[in-house]
C-alpha positions, 0 to 999 in steps of 0.5 A: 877321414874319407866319406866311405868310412863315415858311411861305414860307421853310419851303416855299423850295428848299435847292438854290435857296438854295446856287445863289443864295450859291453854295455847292457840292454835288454830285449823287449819283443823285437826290439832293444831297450836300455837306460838313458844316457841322459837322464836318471831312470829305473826303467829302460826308455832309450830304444835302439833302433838300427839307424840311431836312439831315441829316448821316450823319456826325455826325447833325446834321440842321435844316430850312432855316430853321435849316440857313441860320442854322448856314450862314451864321451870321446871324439868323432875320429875316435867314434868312426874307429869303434863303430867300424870294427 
């Protein structure tokens, strides 16, 4: 995998990527929260944010490389070919 095409996928939108799988968000203001991965909750606490997530309830936090690994449990080459289109 070259450099460019890691840069590519660092740059790719977190919100592009959910819409593309499909997997729910909501908007809150100008900001996108969702359940956390992590841990069980009810109310939404893992804010997206351009350049990765960050969870306010367990303080997980990944850039979207590795917010897509944890996400949909696959590997890195795999994680670069979603995020990039």
């Amino acid at each position: 995998m070259k450099e460019k095409d890691i840069e590519k996928a660092r740059n790719a939108s977190i919100i592009e990527l959910l819409d593309k799988i499909g997997v729910p968000y909501e908007n809150v203001g100008n900001k996108h929260r969702m359940i956390c991965i992590k841990h069980d909750e009810y109310k939404p606490s893992l804010t997206l944010f351009e350049d990765g997530v960050f969870c306010f309830g367990c303080q997980y936090h990944n850039d979207i490389i590795g917010f897509t690994m944890d996400l949909l449990g696959i590997k890195r080459a795999h994680v670069l070919g979603h995020s990039m289109g």
